[in-house]
N, CA, C and O atoms as a GROMACS GRO file, in nm:
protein
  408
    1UNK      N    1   0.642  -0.008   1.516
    1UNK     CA    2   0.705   0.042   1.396
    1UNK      C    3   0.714  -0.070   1.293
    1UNK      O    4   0.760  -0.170   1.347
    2UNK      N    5   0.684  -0.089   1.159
    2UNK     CA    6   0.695  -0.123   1.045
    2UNK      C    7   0.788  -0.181   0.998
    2UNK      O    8   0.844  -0.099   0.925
    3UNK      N    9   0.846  -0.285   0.993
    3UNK     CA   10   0.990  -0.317   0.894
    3UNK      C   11   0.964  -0.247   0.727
    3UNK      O   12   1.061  -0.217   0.657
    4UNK      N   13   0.820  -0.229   0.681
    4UNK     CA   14   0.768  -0.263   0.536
    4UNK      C   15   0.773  -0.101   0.501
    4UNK      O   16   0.794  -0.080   0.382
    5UNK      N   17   0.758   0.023   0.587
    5UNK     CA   18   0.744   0.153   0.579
    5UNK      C   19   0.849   0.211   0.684
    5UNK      O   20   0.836   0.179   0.802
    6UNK      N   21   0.969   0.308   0.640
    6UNK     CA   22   1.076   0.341   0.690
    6UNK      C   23   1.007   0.468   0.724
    6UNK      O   24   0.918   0.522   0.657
    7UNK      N   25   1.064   0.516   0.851
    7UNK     CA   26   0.998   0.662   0.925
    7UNK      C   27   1.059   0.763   0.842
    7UNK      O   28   1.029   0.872   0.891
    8UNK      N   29   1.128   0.778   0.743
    8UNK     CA   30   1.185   0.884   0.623
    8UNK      C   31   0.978   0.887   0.549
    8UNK      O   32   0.912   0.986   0.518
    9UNK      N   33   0.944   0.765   0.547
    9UNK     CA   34   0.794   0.799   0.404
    9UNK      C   35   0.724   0.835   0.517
    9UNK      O   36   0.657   0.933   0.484
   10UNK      N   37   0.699   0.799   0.667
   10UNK     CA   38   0.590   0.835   0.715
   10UNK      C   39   0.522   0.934   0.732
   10UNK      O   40   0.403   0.925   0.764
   11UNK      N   41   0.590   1.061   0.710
   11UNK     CA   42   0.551   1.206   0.711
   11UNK      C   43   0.521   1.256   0.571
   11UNK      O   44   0.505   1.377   0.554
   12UNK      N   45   0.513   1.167   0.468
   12UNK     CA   46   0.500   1.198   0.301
   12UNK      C   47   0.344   1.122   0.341
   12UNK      O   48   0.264   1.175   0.264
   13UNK      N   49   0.280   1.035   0.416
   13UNK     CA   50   0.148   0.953   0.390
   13UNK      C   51   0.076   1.020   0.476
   13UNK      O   52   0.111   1.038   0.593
   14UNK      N   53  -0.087   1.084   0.402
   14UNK     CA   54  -0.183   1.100   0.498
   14UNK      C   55  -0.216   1.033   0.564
   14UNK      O   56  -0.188   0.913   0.562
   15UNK      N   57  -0.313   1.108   0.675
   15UNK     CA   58  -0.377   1.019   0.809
   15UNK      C   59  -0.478   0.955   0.732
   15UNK      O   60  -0.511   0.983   0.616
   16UNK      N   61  -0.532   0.852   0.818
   16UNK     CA   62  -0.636   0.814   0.751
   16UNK      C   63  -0.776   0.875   0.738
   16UNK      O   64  -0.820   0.910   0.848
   17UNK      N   65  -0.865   0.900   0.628
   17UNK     CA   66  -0.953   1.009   0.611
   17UNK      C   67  -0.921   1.149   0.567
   17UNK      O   68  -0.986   1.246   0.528
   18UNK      N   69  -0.794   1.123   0.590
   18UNK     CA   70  -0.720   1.271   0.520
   18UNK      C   71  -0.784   1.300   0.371
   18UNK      O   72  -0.804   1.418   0.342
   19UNK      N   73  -0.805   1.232   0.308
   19UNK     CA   74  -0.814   1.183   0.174
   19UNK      C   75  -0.965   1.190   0.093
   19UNK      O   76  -1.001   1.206  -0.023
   20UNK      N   77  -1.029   1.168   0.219
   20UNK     CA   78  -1.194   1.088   0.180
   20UNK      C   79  -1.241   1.203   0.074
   20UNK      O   80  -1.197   1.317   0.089
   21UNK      N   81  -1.318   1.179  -0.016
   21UNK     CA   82  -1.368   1.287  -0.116
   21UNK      C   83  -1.284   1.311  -0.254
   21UNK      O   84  -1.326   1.380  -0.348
   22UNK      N   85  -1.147   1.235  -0.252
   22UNK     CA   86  -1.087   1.294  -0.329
   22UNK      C   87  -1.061   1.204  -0.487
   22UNK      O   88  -0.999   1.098  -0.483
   23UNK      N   89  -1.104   1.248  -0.594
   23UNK     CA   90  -1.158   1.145  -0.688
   23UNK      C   91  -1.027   1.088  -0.730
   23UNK      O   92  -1.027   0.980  -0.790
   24UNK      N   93  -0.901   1.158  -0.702
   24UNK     CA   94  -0.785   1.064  -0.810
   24UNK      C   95  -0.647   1.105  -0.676
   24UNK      O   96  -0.560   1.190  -0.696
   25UNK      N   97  -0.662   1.012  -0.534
   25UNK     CA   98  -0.558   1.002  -0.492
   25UNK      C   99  -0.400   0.991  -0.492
   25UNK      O  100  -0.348   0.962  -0.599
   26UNK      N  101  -0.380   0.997  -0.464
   26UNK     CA  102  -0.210   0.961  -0.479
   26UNK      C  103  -0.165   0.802  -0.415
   26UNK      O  104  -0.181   0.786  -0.294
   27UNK      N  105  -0.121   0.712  -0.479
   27UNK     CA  106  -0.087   0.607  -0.419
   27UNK      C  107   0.103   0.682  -0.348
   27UNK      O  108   0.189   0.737  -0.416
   28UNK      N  109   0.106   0.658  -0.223
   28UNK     CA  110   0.222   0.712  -0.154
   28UNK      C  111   0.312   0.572  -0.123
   28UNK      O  112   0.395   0.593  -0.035
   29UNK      N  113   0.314   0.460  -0.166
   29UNK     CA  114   0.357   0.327  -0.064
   29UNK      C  115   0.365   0.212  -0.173
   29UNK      O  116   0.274   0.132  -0.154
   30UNK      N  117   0.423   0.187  -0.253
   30UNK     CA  118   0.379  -0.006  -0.317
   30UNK      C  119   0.451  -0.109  -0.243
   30UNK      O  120   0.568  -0.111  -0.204
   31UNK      N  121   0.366  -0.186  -0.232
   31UNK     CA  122   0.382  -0.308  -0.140
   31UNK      C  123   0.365  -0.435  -0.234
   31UNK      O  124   0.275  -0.425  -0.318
   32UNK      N  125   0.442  -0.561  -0.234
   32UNK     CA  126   0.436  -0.675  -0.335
   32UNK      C  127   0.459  -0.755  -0.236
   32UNK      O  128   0.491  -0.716  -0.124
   33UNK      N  129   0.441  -0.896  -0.276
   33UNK     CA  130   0.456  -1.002  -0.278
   33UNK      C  131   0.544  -1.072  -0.376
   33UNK      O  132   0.474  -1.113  -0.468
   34UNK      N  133   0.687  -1.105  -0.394
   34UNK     CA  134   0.743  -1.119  -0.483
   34UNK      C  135   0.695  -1.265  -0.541
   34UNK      O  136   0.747  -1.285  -0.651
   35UNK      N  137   0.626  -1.351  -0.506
   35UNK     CA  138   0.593  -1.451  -0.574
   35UNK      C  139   0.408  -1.526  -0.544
   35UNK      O  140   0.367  -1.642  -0.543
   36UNK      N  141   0.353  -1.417  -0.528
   36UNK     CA  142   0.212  -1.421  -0.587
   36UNK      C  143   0.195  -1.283  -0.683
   36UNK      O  144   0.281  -1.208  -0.730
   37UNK      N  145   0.021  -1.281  -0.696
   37UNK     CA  146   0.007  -1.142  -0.765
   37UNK      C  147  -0.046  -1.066  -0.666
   37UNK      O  148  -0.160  -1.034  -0.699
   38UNK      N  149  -0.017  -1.021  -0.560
   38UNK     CA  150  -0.068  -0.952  -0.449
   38UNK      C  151   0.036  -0.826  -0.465
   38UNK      O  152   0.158  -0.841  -0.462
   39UNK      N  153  -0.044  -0.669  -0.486
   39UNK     CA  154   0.026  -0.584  -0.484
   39UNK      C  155  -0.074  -0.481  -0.329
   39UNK      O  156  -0.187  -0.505  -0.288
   40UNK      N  157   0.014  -0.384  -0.287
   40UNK     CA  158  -0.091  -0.309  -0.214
   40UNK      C  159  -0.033  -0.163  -0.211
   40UNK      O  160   0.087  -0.155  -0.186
   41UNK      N  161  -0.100  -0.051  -0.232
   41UNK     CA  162  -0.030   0.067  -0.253
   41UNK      C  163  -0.106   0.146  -0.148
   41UNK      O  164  -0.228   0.150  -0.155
   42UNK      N  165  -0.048   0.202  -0.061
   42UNK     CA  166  -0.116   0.281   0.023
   42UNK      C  167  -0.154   0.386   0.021
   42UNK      O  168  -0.048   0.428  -0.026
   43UNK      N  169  -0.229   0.498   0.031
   43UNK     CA  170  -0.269   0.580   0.008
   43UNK      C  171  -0.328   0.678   0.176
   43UNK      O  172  -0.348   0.800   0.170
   44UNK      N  173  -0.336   0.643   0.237
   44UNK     CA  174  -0.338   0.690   0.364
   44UNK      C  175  -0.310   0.562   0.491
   44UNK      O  176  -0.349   0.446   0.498
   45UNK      N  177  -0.231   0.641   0.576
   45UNK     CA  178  -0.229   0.546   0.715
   45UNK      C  179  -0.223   0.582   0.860
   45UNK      O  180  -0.184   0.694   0.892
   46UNK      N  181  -0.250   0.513   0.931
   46UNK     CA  182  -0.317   0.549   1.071
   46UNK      C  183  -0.196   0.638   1.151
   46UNK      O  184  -0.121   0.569   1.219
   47UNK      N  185  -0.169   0.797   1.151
   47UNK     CA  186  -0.128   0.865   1.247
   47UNK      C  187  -0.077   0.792   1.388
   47UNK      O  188   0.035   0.801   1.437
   48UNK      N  189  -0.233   0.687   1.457
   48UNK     CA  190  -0.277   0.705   1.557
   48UNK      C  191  -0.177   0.559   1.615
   48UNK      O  192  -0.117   0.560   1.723
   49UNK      N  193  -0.177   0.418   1.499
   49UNK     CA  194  -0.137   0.334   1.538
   49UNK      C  195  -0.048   0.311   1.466
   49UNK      O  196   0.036   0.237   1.518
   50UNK      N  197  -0.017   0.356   1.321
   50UNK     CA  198   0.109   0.382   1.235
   50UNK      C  199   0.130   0.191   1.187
   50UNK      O  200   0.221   0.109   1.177
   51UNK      N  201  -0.021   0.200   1.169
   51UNK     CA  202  -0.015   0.026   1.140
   51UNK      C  203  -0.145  -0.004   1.052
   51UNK      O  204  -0.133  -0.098   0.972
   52UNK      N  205  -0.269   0.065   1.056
   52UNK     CA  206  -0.390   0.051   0.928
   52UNK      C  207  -0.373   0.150   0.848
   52UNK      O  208  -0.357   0.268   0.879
   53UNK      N  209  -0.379   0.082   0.690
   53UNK     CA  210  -0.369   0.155   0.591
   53UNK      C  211  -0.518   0.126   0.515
   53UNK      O  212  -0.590   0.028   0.533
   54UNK      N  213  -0.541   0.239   0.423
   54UNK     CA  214  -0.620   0.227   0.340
   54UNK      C  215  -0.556   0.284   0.185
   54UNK      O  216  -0.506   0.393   0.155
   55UNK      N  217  -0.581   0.160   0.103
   55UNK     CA  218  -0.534   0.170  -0.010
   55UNK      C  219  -0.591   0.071  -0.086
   55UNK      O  220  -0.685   0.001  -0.049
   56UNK      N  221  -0.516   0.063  -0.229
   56UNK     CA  222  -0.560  -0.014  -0.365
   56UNK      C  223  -0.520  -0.137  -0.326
   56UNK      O  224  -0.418  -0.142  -0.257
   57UNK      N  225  -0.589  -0.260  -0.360
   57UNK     CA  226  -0.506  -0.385  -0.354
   57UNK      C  227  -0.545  -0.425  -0.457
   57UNK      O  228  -0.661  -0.408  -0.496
   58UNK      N  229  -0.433  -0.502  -0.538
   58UNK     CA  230  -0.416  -0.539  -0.690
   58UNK      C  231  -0.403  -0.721  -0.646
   58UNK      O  232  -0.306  -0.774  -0.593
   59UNK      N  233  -0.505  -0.774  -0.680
   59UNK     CA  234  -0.478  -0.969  -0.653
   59UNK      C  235  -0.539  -1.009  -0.700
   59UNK      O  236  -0.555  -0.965  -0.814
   60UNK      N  237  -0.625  -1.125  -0.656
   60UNK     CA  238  -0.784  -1.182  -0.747
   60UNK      C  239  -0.896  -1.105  -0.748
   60UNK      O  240  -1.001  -1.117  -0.812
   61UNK      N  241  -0.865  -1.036  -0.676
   61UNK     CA  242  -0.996  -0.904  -0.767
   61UNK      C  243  -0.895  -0.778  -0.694
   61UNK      O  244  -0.812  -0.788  -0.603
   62UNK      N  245  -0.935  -0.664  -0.769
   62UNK     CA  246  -0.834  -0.495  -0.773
   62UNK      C  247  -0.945  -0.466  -0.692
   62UNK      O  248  -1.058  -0.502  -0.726
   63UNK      N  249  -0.912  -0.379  -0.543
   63UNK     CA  250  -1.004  -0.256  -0.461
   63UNK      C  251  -0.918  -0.176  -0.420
   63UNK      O  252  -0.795  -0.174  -0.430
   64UNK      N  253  -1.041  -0.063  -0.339
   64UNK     CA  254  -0.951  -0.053  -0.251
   64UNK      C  255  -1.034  -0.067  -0.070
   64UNK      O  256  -1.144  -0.107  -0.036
   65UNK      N  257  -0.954  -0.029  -0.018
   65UNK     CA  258  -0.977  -0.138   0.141
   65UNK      C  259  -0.875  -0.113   0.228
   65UNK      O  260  -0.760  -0.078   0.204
   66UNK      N  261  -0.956  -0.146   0.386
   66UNK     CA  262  -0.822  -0.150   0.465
   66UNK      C  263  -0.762  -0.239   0.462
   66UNK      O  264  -0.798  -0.336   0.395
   67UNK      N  265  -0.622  -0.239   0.550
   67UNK     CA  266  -0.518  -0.346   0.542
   67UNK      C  267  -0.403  -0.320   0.673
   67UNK      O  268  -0.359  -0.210   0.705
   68UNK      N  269  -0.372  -0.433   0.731
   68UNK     CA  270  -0.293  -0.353   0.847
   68UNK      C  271  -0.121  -0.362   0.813
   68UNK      O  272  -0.138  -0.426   0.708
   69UNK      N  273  -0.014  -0.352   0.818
   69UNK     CA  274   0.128  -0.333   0.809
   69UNK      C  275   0.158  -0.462   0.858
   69UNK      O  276   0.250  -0.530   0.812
   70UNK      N  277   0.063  -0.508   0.975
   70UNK     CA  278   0.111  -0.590   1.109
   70UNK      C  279   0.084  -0.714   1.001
   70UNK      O  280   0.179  -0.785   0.968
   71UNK      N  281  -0.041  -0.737   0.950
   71UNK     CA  282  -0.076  -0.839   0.874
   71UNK      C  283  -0.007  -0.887   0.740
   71UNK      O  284   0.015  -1.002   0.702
   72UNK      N  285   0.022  -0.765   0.678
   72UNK     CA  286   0.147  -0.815   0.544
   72UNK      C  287   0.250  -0.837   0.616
   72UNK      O  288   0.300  -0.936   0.562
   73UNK      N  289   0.325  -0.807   0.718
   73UNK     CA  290   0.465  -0.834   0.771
   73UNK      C  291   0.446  -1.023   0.808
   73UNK      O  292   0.521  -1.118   0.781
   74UNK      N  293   0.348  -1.019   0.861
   74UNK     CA  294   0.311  -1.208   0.873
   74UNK      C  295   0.295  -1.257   0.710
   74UNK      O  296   0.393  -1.328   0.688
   75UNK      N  297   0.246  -1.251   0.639
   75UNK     CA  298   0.220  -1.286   0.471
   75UNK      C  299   0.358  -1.377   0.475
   75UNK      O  300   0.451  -1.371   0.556
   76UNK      N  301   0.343  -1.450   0.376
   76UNK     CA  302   0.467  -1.546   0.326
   76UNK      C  303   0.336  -1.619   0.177
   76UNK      O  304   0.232  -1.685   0.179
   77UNK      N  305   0.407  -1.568   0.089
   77UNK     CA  306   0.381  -1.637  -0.071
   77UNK      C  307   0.414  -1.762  -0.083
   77UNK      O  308   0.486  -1.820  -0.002
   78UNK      N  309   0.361  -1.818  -0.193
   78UNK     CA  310   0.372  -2.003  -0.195
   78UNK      C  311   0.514  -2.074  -0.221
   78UNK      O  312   0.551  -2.189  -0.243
   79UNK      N  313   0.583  -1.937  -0.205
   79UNK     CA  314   0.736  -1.965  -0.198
   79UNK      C  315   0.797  -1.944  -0.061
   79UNK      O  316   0.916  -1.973  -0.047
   80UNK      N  317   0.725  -1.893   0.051
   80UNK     CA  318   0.792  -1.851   0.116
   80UNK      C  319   0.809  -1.712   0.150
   80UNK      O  320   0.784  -1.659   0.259
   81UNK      N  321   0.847  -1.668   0.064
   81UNK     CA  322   0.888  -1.510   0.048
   81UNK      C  323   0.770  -1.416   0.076
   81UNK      O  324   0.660  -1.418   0.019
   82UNK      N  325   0.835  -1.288   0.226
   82UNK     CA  326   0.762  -1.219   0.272
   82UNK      C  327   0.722  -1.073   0.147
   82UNK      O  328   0.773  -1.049   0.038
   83UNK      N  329   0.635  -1.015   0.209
   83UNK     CA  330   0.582  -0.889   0.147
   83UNK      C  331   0.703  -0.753   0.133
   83UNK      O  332   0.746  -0.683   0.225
   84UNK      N  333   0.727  -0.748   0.028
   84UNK     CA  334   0.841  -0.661   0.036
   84UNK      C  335   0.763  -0.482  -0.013
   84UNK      O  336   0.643  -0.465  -0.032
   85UNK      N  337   0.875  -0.368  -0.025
   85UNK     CA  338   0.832  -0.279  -0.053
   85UNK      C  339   0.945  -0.193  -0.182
   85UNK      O  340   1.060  -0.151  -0.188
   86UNK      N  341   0.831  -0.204  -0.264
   86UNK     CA  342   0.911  -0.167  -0.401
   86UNK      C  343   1.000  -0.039  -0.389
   86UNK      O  344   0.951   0.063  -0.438
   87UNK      N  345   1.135  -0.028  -0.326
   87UNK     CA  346   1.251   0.076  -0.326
   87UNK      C  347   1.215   0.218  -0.466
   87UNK      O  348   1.222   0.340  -0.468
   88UNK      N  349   1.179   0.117  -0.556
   88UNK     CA  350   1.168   0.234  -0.671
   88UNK      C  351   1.056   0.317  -0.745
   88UNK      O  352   1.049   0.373  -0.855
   89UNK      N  353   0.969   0.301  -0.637
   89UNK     CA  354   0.829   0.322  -0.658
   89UNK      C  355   0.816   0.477  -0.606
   89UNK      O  356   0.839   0.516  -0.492
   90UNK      N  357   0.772   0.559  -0.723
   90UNK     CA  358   0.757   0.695  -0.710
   90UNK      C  359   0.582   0.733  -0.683
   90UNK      O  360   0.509   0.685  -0.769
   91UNK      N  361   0.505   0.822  -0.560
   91UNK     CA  362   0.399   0.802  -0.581
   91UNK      C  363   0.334   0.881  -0.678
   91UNK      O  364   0.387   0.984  -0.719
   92UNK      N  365   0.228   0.843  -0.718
   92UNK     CA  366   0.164   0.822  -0.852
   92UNK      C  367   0.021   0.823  -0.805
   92UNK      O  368  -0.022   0.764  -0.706
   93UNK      N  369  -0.072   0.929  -0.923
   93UNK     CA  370  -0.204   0.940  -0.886
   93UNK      C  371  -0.254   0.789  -0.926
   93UNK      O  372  -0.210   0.714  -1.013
   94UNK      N  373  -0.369   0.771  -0.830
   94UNK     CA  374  -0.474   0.669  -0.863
   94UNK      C  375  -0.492   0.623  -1.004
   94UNK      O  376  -0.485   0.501  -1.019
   95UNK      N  377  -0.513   0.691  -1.103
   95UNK     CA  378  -0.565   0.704  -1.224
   95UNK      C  379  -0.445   0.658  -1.324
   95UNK      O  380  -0.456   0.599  -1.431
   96UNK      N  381  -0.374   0.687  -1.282
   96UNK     CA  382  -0.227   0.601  -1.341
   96UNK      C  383  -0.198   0.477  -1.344
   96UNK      O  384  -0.152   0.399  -1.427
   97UNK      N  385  -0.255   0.468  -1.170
   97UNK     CA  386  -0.215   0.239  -1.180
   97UNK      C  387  -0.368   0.221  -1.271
   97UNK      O  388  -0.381   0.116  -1.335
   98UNK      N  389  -0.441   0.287  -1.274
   98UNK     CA  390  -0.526   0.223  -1.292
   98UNK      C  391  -0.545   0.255  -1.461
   98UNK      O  392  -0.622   0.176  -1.515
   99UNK      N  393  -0.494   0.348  -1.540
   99UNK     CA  394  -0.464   0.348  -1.679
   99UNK      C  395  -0.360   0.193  -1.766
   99UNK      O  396  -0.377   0.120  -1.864
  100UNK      N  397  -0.246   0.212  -1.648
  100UNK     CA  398  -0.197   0.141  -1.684
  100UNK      C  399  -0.205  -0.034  -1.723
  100UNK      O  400  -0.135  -0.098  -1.802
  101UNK      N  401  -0.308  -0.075  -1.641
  101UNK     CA  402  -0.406  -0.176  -1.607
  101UNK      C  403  -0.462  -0.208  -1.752
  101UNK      O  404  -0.436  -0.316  -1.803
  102UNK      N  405  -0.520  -0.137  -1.801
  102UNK     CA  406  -0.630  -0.142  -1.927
  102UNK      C  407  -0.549  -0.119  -2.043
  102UNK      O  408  -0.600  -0.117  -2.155
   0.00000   0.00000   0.00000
């Protein structure tokens, strides 16, 4: 289980592949780094291990890609400070982070 995703969102996020085909997703999850520019918004995650996600990552270059829960929970920024999860983050189609961007 996740410190970064509370079992209240886990039944709001598709499985993974749930998704595939679909031109303007829903980001369901934002994930930061409070002191780099590393953002990660999830958009589907693993049913099976409730630990690989596939989503947008916003850093030295914007994709999207897998990513595991297990691996941001280890992360620590050049301050120290672990990967947190933005409390006030409503999900939002794809096309939105990515309007907002430009």
């Amino acid at each position: 289980m996740s410190k970064l995703i509370p079992q209240t969102l886990l039944s709001d996020i598709p499985d993974l592949y749930a998704t595939e085909g679909q031109l303007d997703p829903i980001l369901r999850v934002k994930l930061f780094s409070p002191d780099s520019c590393f953002t990660w918004y999830v958009i589907e995650l693993s049913k099976e291990d409730l630990n690989t996600c596939f989503g947008y990552v916003q850093g030295l270059e914007d994709e999207l890609g897998y990513f595991t829960l297990e691996e941001l929970e280890s992360v620590h920024g050049p301050l120290g400070l672990q990967v947190e999860r933005d409390l006030n983050f409503q999900p939002v189609h794809f096309s939105k982070i990515k309007q907002d961007l430009t």
